[in-house]
Structures are given as structure tokens and as C-alpha cells.
C-alpha positions, 0 to 999 in steps of 0.5 A: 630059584632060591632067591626069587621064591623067598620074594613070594613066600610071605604072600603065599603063606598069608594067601593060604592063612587067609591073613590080610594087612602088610605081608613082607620077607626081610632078608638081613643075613643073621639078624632077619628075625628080629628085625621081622618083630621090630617091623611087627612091633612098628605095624601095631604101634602105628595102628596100621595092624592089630595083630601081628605074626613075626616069623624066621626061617632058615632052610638049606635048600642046596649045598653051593651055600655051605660050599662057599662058607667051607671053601672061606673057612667060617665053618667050624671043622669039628662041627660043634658050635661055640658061639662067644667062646673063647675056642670057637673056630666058626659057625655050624649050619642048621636049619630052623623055624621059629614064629610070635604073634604080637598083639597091642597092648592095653587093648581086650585081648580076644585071640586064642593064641597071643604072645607079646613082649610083655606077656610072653604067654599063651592063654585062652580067649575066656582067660586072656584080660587086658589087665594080662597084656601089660 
């Protein structure tokens, strides 16, 4: 099942936000969430959306995952990540969810929550200038 609920998740949660325009899962192994911003960044540079909300999720939902990076030996045995450490001896499982919403630049900026790579921010609607975007 785990493979086939990730196909519909994207839908289902635009579905119970009432959010409209493309709605899509990425699954490439690690760099999925910042391929989801790239993919964001492309739907607001083509105008194909004026806002967008890129999304990373990584929930351990049953263990034959981690049974197979154990039995390959990527996990690290003491449990400790070490990432780009010369005694690092692999990797740690962990579970995560991390969201931005994007927003065009050089356009009023009306969303009461709105971050962006140039103005990574959260500002109110009253206080938010498009002199803030860029």
C-alpha cells in the first residue's frame, strides 16, 4: 500500500485545503524536496500559478525499509548521524516534514503567509510591499 498512497497524497491534501492548479508527488529518493521548490519555482516563473507550496515528507510507516538498509549495512550502528564527517559510518532514519510557499516576485504581495528565496519572511498582508519580495 505505501507506494500506491504516495500517488494520491498531493491530491487529497489540495482536495481538503481547497487548493486549485497542478498538484503533484516527486519521489527522487533524497533530493525530492528540493526538486518539489525547483518544480514550484518553474509553475510561478511560467505563470502557470501565482502562488505555490512546496512540501517534503518522510514518514516511517513500517520497518521492511529499514530492514533492508540494516541487512545492506548503510545504517550507522551507533545511531549517530555524521553527515560529511570523515568517521561517518552511515546514515540514521528519521522521520520529517518540512513546507514553503512561494510567492512571484515583483508582483503586491496579499498572502498572509508568504515565504520566497528572496525574502525568506513571513509578514502580514498590511505590512507585506512588493518593495519586500526582492
Amino acid at each position: 500500500m505505501g507506494g500506491r498512497l504516495r500517488t494520491v497524497t498531493a491530491g487529497r491534501v489540495s482536495y481538503a485545503l481547497d487548493l486549485r492548479g497542478p498538484s503533484l508527488v516527486l519521489d527522487t529518493a533524497c533530493s525530492s524536496s528540493l526538486v518539489a521548490v525547483h518544480a514550484a519555482r518553474q509553475s510561478l516563473l511560467t505563470g502557470e500559478s501565482g502562488l505555490a507550496i512546496a512540501a517534503g515528507v518522510n514518514i516511517i510507516v513500517s520497518p521492511q525499509d529499514s530492514i533492508a538498509y540494516s541487512q545492506g549495512g548503510m545504517l550507522s550502528p551507533d545511531g549517530r548521524c555524521r553527515f560529511g564527517d570523515a568517521s561517518a559510518d552511515g546514515f540514521v532514519r528519521s522521520e520529517g516534514v518540512g513546507a514553503v510557499v512561494l510567492s512571484r516576485c515583483r508582483t503586491r504581495c496579499t498572502t498572509a503567509i508568504r515565504c520566497s528565496p528572496c525574502c525568506s519572511a513571513v509578514r502580514s498582508p498590511t505590512t507585506a510591499r512588493a518593495a519586500d519580495c526582492c
